[in-house]
mmCIF file of the N, C-alpha and C atoms, coordinates in Angstrom:
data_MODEL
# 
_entry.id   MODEL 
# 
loop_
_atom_site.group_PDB 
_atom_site.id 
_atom_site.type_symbol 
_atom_site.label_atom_id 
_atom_site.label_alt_id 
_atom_site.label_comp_id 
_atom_site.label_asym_id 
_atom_site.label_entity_id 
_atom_site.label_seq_id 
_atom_site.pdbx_PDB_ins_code 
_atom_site.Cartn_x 
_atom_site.Cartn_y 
_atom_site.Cartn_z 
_atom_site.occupancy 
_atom_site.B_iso_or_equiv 
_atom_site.pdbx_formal_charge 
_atom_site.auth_seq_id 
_atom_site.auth_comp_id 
_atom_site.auth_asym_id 
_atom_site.auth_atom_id 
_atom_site.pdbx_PDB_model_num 
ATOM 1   N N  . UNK A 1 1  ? 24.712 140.878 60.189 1.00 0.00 ? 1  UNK A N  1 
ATOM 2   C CA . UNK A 1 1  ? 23.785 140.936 59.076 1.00 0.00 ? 1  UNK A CA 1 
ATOM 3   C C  . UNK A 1 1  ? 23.091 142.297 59.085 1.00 0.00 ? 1  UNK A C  1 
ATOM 4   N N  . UNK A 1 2  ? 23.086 143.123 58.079 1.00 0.00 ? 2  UNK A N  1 
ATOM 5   C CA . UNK A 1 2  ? 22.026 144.468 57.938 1.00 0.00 ? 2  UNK A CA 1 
ATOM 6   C C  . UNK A 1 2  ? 21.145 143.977 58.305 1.00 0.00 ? 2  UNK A C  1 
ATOM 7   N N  . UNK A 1 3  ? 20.012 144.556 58.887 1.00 0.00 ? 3  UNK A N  1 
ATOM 8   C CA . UNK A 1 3  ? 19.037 144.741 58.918 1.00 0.00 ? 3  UNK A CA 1 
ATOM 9   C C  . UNK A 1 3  ? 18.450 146.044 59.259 1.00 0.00 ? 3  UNK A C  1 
ATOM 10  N N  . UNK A 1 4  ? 16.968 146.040 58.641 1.00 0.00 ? 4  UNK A N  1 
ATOM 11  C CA . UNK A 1 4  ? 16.394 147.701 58.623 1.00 0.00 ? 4  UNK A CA 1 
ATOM 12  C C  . UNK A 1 4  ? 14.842 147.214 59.080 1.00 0.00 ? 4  UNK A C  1 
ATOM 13  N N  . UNK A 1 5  ? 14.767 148.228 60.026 1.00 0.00 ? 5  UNK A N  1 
ATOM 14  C CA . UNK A 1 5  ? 13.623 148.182 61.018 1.00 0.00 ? 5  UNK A CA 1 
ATOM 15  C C  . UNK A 1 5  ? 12.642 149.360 60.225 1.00 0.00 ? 5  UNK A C  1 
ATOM 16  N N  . UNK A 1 6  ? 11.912 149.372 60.051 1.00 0.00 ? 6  UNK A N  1 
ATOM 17  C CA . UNK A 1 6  ? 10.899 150.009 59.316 1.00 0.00 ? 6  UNK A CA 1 
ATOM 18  C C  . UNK A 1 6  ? 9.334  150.353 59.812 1.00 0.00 ? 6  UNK A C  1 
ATOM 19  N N  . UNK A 1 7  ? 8.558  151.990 59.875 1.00 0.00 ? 7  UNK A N  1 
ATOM 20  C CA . UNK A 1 7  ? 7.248  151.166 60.381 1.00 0.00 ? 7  UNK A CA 1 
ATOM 21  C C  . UNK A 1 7  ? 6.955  152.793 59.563 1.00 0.00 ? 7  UNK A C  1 
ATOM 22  N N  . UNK A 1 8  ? 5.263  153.003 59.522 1.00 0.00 ? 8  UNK A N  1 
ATOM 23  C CA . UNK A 1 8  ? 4.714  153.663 58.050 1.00 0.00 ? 8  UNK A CA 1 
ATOM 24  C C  . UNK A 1 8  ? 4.180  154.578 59.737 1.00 0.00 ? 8  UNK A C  1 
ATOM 25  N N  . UNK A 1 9  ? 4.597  155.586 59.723 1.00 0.00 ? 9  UNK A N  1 
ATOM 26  C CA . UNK A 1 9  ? 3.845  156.554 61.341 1.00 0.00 ? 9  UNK A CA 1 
ATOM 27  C C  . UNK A 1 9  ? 3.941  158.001 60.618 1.00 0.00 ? 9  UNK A C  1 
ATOM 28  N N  . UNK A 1 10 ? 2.985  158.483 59.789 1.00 0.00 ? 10 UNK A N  1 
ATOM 29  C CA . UNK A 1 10 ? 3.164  159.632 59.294 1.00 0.00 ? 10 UNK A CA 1 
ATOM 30  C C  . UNK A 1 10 ? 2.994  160.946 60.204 1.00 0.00 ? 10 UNK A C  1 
ATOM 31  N N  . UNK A 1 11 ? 2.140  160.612 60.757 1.00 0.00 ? 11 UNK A N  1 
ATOM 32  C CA . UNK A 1 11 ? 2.055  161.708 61.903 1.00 0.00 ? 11 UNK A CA 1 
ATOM 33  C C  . UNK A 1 11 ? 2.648  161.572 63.246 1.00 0.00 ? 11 UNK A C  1 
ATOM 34  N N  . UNK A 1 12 ? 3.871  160.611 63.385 1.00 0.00 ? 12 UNK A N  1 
ATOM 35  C CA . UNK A 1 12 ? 4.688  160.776 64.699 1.00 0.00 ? 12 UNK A CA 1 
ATOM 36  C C  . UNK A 1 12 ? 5.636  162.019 64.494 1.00 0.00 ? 12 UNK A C  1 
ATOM 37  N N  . UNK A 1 13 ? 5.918  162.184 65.596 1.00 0.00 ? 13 UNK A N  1 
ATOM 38  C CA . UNK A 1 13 ? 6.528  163.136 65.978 1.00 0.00 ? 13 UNK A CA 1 
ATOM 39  C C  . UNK A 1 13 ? 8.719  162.859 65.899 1.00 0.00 ? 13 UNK A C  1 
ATOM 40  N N  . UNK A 1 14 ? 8.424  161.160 67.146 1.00 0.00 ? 14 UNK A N  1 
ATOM 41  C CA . UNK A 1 14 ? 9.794  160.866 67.056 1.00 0.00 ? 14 UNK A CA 1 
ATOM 42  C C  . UNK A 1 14 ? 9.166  159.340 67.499 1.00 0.00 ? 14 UNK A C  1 
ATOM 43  N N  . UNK A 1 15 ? 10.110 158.437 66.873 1.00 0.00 ? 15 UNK A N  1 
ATOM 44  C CA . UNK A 1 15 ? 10.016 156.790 66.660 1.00 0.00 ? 15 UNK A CA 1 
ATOM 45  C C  . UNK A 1 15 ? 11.211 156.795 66.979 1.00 0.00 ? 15 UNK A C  1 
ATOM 46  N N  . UNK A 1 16 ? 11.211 155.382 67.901 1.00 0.00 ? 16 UNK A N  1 
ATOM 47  C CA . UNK A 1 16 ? 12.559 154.933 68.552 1.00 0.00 ? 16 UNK A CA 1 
ATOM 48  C C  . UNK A 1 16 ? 12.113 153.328 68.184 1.00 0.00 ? 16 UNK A C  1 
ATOM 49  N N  . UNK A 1 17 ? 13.454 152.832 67.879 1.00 0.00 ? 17 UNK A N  1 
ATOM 50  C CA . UNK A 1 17 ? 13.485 151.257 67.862 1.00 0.00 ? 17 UNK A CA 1 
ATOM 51  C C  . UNK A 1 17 ? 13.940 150.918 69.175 1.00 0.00 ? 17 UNK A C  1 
ATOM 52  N N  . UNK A 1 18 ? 13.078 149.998 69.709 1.00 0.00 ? 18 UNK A N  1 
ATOM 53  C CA . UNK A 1 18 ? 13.720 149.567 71.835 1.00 0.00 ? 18 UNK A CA 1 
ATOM 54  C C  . UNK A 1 18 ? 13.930 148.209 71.870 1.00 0.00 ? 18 UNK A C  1 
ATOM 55  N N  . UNK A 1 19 ? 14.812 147.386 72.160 1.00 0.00 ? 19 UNK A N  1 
ATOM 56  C CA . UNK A 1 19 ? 15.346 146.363 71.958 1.00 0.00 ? 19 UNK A CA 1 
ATOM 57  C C  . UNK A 1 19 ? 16.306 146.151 72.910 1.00 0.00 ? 19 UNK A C  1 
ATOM 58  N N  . UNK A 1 20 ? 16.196 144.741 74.111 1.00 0.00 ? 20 UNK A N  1 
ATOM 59  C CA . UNK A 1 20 ? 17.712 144.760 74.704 1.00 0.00 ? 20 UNK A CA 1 
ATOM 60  C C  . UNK A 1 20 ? 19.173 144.854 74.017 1.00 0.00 ? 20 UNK A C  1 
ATOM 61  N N  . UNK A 1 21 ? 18.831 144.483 72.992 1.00 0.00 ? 21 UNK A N  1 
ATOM 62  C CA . UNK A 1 21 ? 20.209 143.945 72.092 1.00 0.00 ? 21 UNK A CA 1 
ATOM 63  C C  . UNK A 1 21 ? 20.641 145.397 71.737 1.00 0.00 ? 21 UNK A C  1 
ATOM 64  N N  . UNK A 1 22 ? 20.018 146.158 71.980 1.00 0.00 ? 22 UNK A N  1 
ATOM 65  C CA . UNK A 1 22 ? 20.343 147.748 71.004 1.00 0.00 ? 22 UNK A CA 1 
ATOM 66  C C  . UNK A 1 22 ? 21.479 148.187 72.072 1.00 0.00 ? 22 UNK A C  1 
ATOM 67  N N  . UNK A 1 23 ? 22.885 148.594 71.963 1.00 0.00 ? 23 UNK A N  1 
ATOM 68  C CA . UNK A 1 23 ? 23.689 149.049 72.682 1.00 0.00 ? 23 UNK A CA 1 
ATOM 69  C C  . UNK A 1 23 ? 23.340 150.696 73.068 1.00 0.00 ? 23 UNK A C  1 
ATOM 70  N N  . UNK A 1 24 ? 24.020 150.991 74.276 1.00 0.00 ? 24 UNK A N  1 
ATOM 71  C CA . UNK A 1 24 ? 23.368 152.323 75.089 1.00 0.00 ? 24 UNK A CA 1 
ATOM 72  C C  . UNK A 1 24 ? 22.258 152.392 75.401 1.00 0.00 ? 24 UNK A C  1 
ATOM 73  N N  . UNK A 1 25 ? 21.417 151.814 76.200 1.00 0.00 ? 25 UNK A N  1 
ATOM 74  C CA . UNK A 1 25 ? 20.197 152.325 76.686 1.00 0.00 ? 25 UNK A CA 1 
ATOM 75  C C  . UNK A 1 25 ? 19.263 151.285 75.740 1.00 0.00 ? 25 UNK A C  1 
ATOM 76  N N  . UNK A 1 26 ? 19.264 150.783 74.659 1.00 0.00 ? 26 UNK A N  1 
ATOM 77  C CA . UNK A 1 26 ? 18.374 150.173 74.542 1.00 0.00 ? 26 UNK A CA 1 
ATOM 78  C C  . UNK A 1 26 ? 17.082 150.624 73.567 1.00 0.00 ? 26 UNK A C  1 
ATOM 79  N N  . UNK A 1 27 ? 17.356 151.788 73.231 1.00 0.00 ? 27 UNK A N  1 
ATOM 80  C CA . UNK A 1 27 ? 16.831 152.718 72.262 1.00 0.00 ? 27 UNK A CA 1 
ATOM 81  C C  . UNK A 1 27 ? 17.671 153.518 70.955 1.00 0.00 ? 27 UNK A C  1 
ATOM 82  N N  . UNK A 1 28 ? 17.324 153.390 70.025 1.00 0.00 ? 28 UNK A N  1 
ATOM 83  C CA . UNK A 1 28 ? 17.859 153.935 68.556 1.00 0.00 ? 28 UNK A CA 1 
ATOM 84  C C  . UNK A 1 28 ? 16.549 154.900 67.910 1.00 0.00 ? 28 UNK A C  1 
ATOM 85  N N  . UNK A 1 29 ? 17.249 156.194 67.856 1.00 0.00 ? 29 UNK A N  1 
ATOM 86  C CA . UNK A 1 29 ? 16.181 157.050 67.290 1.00 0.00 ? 29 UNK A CA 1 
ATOM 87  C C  . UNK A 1 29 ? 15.941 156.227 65.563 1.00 0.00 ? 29 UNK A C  1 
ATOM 88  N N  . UNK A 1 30 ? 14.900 156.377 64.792 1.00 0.00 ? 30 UNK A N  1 
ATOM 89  C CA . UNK A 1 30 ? 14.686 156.226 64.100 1.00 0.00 ? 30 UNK A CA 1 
ATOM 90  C C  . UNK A 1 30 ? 14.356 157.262 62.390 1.00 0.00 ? 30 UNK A C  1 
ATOM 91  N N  . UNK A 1 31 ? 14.911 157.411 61.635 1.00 0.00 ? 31 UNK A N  1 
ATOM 92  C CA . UNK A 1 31 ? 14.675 158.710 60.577 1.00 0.00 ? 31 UNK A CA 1 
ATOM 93  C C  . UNK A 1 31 ? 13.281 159.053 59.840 1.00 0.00 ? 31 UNK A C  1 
ATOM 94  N N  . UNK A 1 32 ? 12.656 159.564 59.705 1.00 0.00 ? 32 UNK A N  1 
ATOM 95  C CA . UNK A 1 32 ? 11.613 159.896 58.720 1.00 0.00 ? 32 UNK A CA 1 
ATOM 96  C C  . UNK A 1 32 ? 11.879 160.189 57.837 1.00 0.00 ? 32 UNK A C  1 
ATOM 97  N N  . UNK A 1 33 ? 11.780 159.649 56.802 1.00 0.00 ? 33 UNK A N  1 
ATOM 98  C CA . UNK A 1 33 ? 11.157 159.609 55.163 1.00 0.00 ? 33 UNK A CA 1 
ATOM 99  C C  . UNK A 1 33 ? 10.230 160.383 54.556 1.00 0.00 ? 33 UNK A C  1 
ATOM 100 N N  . UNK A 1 34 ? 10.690 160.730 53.397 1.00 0.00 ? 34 UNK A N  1 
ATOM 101 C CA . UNK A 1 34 ? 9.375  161.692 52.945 1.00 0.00 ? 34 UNK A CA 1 
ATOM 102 C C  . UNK A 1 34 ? 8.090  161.038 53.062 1.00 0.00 ? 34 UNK A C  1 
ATOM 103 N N  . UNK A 1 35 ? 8.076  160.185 52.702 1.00 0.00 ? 35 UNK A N  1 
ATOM 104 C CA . UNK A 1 35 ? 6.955  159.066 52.822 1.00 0.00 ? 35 UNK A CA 1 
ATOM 105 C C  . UNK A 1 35 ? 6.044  159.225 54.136 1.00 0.00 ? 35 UNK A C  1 
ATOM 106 N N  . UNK A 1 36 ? 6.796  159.321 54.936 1.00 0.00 ? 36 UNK A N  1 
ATOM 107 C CA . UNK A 1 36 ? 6.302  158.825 56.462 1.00 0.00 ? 36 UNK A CA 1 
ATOM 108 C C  . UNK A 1 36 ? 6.476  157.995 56.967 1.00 0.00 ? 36 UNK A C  1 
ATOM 109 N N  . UNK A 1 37 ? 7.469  156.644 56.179 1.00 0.00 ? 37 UNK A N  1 
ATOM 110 C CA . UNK A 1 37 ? 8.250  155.648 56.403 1.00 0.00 ? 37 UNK A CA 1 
ATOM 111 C C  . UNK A 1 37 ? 9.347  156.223 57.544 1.00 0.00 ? 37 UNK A C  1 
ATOM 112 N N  . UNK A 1 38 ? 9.301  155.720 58.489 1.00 0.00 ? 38 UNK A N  1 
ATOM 113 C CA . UNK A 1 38 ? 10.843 156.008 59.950 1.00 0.00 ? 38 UNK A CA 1 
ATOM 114 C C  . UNK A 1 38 ? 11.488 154.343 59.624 1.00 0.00 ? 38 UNK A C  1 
ATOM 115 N N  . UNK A 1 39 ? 12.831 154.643 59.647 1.00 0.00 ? 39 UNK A N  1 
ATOM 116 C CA . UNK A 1 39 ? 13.677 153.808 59.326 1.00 0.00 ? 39 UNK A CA 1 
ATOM 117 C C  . UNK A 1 39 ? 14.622 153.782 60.274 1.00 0.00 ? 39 UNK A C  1 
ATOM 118 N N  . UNK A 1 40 ? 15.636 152.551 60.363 1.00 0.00 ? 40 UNK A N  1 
ATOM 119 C CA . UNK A 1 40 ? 16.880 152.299 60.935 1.00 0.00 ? 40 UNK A CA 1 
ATOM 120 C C  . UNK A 1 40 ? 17.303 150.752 60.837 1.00 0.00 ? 40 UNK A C  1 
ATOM 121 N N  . UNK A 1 41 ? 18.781 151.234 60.401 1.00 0.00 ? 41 UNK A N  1 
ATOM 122 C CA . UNK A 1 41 ? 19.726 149.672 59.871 1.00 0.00 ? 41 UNK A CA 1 
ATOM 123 C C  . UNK A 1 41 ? 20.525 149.405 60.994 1.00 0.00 ? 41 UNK A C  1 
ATOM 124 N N  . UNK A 1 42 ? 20.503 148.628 61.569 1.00 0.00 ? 42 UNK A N  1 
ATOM 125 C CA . UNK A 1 42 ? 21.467 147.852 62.403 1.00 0.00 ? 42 UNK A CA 1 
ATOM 126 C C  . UNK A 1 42 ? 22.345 146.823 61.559 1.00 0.00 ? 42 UNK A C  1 
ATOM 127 N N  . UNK A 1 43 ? 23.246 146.560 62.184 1.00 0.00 ? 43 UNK A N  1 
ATOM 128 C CA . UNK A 1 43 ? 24.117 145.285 62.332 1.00 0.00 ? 43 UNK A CA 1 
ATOM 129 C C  . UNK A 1 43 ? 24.116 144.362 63.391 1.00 0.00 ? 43 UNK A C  1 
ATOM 130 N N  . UNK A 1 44 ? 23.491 143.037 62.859 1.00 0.00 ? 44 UNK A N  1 
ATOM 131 C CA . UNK A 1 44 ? 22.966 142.091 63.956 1.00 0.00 ? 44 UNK A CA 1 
ATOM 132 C C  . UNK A 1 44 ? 23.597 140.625 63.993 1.00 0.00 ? 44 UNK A C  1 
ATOM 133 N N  . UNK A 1 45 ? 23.798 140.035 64.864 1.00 0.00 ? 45 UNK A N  1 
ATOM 134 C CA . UNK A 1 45 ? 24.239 138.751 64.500 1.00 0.00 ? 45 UNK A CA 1 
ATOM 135 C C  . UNK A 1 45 ? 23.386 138.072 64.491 1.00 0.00 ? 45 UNK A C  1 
ATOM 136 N N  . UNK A 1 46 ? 23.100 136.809 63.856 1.00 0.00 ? 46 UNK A N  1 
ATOM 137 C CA . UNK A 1 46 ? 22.426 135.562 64.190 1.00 0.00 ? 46 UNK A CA 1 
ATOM 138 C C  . UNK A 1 46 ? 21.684 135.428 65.587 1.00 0.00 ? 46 UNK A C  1 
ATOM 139 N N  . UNK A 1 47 ? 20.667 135.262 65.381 1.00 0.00 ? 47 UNK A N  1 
ATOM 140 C CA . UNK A 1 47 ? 19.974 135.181 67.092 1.00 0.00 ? 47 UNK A CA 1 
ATOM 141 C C  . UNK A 1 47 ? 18.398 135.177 66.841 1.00 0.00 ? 47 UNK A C  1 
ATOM 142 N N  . UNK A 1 48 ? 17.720 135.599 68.002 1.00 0.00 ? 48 UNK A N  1 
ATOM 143 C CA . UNK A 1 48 ? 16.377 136.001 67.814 1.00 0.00 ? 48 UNK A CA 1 
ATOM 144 C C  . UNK A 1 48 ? 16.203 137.034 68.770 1.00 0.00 ? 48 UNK A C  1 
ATOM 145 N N  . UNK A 1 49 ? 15.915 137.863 68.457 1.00 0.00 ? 49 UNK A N  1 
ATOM 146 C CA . UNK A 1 49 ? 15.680 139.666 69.367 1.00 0.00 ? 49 UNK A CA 1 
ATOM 147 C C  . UNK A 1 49 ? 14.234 139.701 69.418 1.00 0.00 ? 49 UNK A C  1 
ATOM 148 N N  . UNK A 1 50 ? 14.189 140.450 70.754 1.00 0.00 ? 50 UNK A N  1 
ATOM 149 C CA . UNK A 1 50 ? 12.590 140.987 70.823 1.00 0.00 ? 50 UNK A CA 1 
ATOM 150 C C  . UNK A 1 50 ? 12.718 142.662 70.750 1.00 0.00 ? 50 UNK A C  1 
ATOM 151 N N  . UNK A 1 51 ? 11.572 143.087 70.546 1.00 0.00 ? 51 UNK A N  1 
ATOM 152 C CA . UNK A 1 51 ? 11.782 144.787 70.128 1.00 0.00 ? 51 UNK A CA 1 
ATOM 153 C C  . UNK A 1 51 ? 10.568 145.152 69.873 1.00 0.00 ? 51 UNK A C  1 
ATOM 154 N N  . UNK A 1 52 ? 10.601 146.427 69.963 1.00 0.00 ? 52 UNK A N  1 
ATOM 155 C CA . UNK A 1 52 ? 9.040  147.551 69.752 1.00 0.00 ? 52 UNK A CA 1 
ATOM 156 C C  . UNK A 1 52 ? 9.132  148.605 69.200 1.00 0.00 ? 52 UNK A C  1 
ATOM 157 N N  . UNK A 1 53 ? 8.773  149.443 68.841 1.00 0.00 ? 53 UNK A N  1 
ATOM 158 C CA . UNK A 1 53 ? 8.712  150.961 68.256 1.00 0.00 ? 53 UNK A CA 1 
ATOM 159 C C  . UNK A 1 53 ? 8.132  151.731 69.750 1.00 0.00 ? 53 UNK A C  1 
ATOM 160 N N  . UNK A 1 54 ? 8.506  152.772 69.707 1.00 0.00 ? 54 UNK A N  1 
ATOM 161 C CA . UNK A 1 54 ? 8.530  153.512 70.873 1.00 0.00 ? 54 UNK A CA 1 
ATOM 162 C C  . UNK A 1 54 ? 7.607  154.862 69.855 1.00 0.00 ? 54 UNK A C  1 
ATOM 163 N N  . UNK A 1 55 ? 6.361  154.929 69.053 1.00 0.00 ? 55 UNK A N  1 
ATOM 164 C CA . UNK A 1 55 ? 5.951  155.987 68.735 1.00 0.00 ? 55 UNK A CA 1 
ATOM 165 C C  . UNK A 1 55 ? 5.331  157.404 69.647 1.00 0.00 ? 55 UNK A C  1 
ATOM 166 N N  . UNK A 1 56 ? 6.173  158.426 69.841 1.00 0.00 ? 56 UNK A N  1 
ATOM 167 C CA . UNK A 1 56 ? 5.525  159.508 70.345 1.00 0.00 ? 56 UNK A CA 1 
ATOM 168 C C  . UNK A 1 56 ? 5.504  159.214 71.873 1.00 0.00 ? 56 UNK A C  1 
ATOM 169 N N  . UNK A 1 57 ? 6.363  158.158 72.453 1.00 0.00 ? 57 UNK A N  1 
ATOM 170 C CA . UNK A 1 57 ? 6.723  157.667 73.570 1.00 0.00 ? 57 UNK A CA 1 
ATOM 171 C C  . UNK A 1 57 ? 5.505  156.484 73.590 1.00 0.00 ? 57 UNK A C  1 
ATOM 172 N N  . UNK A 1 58 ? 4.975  156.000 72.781 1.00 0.00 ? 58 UNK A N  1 
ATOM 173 C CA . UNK A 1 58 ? 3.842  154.906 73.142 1.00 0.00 ? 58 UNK A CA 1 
ATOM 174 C C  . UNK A 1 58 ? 4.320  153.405 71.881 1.00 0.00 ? 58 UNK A C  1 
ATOM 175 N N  . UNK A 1 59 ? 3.831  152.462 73.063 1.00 0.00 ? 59 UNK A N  1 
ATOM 176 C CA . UNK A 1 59 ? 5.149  151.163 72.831 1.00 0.00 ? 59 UNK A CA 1 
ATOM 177 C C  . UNK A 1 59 ? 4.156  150.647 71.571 1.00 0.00 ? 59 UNK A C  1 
ATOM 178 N N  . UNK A 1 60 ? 4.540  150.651 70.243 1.00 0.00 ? 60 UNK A N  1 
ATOM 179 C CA . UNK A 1 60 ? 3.495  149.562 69.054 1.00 0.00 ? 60 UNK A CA 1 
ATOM 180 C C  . UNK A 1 60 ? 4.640  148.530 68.624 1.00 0.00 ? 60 UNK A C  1 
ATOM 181 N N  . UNK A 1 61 ? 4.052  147.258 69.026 1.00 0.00 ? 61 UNK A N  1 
ATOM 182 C CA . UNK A 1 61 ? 4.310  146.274 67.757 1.00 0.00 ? 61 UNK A CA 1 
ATOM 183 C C  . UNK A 1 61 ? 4.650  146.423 66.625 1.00 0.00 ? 61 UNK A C  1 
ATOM 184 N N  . UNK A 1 62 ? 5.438  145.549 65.929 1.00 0.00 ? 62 UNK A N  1 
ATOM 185 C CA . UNK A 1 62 ? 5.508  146.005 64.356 1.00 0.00 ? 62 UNK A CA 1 
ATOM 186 C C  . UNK A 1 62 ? 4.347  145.560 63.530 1.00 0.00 ? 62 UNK A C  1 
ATOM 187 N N  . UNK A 1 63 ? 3.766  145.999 63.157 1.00 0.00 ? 63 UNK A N  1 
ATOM 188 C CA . UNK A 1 63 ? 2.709  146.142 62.116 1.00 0.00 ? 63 UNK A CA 1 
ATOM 189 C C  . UNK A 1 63 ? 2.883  144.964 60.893 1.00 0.00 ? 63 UNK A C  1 
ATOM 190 N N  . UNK A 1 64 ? 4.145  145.030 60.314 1.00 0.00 ? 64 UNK A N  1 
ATOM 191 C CA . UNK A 1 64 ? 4.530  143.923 59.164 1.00 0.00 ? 64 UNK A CA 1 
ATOM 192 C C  . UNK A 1 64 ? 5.084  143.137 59.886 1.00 0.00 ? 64 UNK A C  1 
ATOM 193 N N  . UNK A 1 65 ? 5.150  142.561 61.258 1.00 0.00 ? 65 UNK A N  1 
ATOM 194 C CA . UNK A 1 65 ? 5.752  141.291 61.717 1.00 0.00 ? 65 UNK A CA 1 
ATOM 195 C C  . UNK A 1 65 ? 4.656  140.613 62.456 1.00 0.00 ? 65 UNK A C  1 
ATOM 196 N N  . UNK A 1 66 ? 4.012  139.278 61.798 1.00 0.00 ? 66 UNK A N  1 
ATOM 197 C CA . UNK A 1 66 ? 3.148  138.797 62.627 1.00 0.00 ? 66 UNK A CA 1 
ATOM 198 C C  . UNK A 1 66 ? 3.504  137.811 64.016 1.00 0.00 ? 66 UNK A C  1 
ATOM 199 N N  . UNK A 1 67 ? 5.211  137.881 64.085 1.00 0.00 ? 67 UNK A N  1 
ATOM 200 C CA . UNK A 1 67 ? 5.551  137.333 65.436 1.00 0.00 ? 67 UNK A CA 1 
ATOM 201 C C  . UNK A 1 67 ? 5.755  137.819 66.193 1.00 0.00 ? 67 UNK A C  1 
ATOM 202 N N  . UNK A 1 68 ? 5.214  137.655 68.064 1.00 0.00 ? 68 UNK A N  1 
ATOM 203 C CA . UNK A 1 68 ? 5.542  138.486 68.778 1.00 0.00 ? 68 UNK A CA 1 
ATOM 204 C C  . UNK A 1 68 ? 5.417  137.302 70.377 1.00 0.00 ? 68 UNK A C  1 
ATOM 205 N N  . UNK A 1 69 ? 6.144  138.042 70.849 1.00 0.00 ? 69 UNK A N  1 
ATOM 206 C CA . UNK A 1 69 ? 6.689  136.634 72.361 1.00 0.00 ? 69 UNK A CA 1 
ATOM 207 C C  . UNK A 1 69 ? 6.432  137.815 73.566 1.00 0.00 ? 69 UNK A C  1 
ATOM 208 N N  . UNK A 1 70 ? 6.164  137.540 74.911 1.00 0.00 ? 70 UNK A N  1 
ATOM 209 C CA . UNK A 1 70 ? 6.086  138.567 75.591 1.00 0.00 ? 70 UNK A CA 1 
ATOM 210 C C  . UNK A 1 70 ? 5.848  139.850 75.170 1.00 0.00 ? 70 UNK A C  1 
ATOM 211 N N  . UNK A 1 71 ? 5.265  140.466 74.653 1.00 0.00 ? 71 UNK A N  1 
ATOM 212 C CA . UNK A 1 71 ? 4.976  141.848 74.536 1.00 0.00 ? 71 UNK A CA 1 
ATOM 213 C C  . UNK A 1 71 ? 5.424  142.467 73.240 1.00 0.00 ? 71 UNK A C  1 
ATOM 214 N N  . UNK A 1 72 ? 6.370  141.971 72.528 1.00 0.00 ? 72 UNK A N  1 
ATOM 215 C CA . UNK A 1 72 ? 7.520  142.503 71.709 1.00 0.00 ? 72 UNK A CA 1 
ATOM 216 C C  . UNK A 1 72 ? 7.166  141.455 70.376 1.00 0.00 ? 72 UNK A C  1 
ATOM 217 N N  . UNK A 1 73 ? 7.605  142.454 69.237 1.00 0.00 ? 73 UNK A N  1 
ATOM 218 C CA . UNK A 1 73 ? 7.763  141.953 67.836 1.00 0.00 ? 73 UNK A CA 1 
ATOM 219 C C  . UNK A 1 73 ? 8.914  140.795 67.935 1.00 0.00 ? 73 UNK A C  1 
ATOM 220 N N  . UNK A 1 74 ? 8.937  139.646 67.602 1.00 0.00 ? 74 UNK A N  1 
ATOM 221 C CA . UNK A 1 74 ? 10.116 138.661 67.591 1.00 0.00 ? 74 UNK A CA 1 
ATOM 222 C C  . UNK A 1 74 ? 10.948 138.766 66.063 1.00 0.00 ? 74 UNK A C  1 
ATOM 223 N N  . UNK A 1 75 ? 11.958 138.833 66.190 1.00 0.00 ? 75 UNK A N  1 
ATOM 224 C CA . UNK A 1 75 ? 12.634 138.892 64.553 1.00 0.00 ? 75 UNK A CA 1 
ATOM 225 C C  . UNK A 1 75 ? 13.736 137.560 65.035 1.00 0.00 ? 75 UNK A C  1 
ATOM 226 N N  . UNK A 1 76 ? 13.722 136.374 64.176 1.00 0.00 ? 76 UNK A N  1 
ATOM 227 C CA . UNK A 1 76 ? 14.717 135.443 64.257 1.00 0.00 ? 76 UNK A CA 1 
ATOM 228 C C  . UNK A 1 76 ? 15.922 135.450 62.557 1.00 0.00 ? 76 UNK A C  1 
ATOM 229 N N  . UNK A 1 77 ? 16.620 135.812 63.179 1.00 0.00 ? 77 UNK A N  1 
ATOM 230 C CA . UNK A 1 77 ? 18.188 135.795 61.615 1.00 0.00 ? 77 UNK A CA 1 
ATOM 231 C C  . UNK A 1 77 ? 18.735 134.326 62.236 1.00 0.00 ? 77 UNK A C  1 
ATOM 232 N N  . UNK A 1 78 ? 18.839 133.545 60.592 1.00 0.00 ? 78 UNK A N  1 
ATOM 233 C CA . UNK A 1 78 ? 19.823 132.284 60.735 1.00 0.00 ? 78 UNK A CA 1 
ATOM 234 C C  . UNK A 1 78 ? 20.863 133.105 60.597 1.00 0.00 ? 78 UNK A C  1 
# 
């Protein structure tokens, strides 16, 4: 299933999406937007993942996800 990880960090520098499920290391750089929107689409299967934003090397929650389990934003795909 697409999915796009999204978070509004106008003044970061570099945003990483960190996630076990993320292949290599566990980190995916993320793009900036004119906006200041940093983005990134995965391809995910069905499951429930935990994950963080890695801004400027400092770990934030997602901001638009009010679920979170151990430490980490929870995202569940049927």
């Amino acid at each position: 299933m697409k999915t796009e990880f999204k978070l509004h960090a106008p003044k970061a520098k570099s945003v990483e999406l960190v996630g076990a499920f993320i292949v290599r290391g566990g980190r995916k750089e993320m793009t900036r937007q004119d906006d200041g929107t940093w983005t990134v689409t995965l391809y995910l299967n069905p499951g429930t993942f935990r994950y963080f934003f890695s801004v400027d090397k400092k770990k934030q929650l997602d901001p638009e996800n009010p679920h979170s389990e151990k430490g980490a934003s929870l995202l569940s795909l049927p």
